[in-house]
C-alpha positions in Angstrom: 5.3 19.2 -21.7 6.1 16.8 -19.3 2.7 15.1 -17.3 4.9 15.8 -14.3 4.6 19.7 -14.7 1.3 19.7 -17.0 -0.9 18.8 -13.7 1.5 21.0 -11.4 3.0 17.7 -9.2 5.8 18.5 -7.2 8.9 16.9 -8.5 9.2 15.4 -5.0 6.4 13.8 -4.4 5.9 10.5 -2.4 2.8 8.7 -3.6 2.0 5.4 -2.2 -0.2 2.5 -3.7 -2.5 0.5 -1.5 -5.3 -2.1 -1.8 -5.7 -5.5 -1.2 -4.2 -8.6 -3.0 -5.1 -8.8 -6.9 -6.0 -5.2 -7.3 -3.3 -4.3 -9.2 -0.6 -2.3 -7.2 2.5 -3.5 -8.7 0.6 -2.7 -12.6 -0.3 1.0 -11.0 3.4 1.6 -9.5 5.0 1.2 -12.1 2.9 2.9 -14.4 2.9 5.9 -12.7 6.4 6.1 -12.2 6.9 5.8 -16.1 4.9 8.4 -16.3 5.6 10.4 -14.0 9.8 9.7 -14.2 9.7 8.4 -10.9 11.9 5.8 -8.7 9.6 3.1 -7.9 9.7 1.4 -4.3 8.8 -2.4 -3.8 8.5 -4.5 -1.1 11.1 -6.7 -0.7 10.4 -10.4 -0.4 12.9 -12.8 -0.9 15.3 -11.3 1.3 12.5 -12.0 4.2 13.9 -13.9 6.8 10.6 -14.9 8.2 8.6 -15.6 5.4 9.0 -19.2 5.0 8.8 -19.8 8.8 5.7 -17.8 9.2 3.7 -19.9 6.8 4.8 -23.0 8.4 3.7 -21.6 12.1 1.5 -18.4 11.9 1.4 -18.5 15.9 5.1 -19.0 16.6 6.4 -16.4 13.8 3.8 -13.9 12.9 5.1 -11.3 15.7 8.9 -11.7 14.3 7.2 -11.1 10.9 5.3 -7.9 11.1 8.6 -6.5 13.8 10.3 -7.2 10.6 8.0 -5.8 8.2 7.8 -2.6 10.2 11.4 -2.1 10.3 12.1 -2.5 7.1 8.9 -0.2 5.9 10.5 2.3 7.9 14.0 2.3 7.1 12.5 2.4 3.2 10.4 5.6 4.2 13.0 7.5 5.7 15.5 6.6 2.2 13.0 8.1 0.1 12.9 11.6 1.8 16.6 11.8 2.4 16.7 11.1 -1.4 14.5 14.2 -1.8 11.3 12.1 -3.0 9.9 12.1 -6.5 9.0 7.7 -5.8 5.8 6.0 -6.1 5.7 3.2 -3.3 3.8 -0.3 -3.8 2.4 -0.9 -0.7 2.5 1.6 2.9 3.4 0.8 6.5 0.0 1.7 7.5 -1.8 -1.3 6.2 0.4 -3.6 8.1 -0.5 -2.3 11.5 -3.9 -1.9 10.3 -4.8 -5.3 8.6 -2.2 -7.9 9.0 -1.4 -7.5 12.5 -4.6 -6.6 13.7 -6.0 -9.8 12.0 -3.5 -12.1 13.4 -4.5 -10.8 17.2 -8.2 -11.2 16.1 -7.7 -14.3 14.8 -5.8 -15.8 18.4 -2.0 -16.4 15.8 -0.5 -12.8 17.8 -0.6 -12.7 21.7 -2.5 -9.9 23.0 1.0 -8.8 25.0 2.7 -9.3 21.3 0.3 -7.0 19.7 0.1 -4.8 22.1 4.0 -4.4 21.9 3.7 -4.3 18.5 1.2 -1.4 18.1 3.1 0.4 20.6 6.0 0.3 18.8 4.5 1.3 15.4 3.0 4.2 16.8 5.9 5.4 18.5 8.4 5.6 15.0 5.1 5.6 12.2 2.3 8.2 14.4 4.5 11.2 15.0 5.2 14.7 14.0 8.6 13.2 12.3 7.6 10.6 10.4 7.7 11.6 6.5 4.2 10.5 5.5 3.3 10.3 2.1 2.0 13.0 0.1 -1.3 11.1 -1.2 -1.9 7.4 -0.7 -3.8 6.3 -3.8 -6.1 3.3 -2.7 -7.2 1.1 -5.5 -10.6 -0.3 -5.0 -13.2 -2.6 -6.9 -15.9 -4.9 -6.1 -15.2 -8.7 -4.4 -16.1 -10.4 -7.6 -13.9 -8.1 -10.0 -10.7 -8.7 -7.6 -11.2 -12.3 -7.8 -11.4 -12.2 -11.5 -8.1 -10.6 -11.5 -6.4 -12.9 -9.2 -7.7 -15.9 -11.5 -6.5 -14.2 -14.9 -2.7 -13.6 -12.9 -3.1 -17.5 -12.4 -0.2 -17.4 -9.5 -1.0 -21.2 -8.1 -0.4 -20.0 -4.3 -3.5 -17.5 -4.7 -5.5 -20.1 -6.9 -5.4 -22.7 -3.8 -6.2 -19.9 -1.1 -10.1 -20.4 -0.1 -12.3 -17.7 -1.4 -12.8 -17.0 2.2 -9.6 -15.3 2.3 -10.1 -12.7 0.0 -13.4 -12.0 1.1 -11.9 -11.5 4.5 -9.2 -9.2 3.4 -11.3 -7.7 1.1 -13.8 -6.7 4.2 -11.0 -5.3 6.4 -9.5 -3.4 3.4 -12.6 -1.3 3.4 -13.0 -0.7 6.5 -8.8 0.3 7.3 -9.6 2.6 4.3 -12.9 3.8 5.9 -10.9 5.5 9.2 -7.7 6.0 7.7 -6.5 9.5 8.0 -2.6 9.6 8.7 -2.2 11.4 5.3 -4.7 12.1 2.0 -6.1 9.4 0.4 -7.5 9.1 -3.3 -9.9 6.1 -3.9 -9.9 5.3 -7.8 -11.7 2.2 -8.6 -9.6 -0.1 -11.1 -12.7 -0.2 -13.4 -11.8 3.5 -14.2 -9.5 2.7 -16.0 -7.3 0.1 -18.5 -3.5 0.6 -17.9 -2.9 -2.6 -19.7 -4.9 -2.3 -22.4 -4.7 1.4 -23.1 -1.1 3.6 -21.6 -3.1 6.6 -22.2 -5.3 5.9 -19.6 -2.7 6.4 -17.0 -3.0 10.5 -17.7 -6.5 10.3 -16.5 -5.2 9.1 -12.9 -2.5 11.8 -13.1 -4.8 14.6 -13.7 -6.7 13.4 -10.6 -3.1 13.3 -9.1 -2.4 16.7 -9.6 -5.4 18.5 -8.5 -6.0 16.0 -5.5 -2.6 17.0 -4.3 -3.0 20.7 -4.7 -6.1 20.9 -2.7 -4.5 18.7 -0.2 -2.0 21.5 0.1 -4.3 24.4 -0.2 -6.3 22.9 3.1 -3.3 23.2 5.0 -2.5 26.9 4.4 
């Protein structure tokens, strides 16, 4: 029997993957869409027109970045339900809003007038009745020290250089976004619960949790 059917998921489900950097997002999407015989959904990088711009000026090009980011989120969201579903998504629109932009006006690189357009706008196409929101956002959790284990094992020289600061930062406002979210159901699972790259199996465990996380979900809203 397929895992699919064995824990009763519907076979057009839309289940997203968040956390912060180093968690292991990209690992978990695509496992679960092996599993699960799912199209994956990535965020797409090297077609970003701002990317390179934005790390040379935060200030001038961190507005044009996350108008970007939001757009393209969206337009990715509304393929996958006219597809019909069945996708596991690396990464929501709801943590841009809610972390990256957010800490840009905090930090003084996004105008208040910016962000306020910003949030305006993301609320307007995102926090509505017609948005397709996810079916279960699956947020992958762990302590500071065990992400930035992970992030030195993965050795990728941008994140080696990046003050330890950083991630403690993002780590902090990853907990609390988490903490208040509520624009669909969330299931925490903490990435010492299990070994996807060690042991496939493993993967079932999360999918079991899937399954009836989802149908309770559903039976709430009857």
């Amino acid at each position: 029997m397929k895992l699919l059917d064995k824990y009763n998921i519907p076979h057009n489900s839309v289940i997203t993957i968040a956390g912060t950097v180093g968690v292991g997002k990209s690992t978990m999407t695509n496992a679960l869409a092996n599993a699960l015989n799912f199209k994956t959904s990535f965020e797409k990088v090297d077609s970003n027109p701002y990317l390179d711009k934005f790390y040379a000026d935060f200030e001038r090009w961190s507005f044009h970045l996350q108008i970007y980011f939001l757009a393209e989120r969206f337009k990715e969201q509304k393929k996958i339900f006219e597809y019909g579903g069945g996708f596991i998504q690396d990464r929501s629109i709801y943590e841009d809003t809610g972390i990256f932009a957010k800490m840009h006006y905090e930090k003084g690189t996004m105008s208040a007038v910016d962000y306020e357009t910003y949030t305006n706008l993301f609320e307007a196409m995102v926090m509505t009745p017609y948005f397709p929101h996810p079916d279960l956002l699956i947020y992958l959790e762990g302590s500071l020290d065990d992400i930035l284990e992970r992030i030195k094992l993965r050795g990728r020289p941008m994140e080696q250089q990046t003050p330890v600061e950083y991630w403690e930062e993002m780590h902090r406002r990853y907990e609390n976004w988490i903490n208040n979210f509520n624009a669909c159901p969330v299931l925490r699972v903490n990435i010492n619960d299990y070994d996807i790259m060690k042991n496939e199996q493993t993967i079932e465990l999360i999918i079991e949790r899937i399954g009836y996380f989802i149908e309770q979900s559903r039976l709430l809203k009857k």
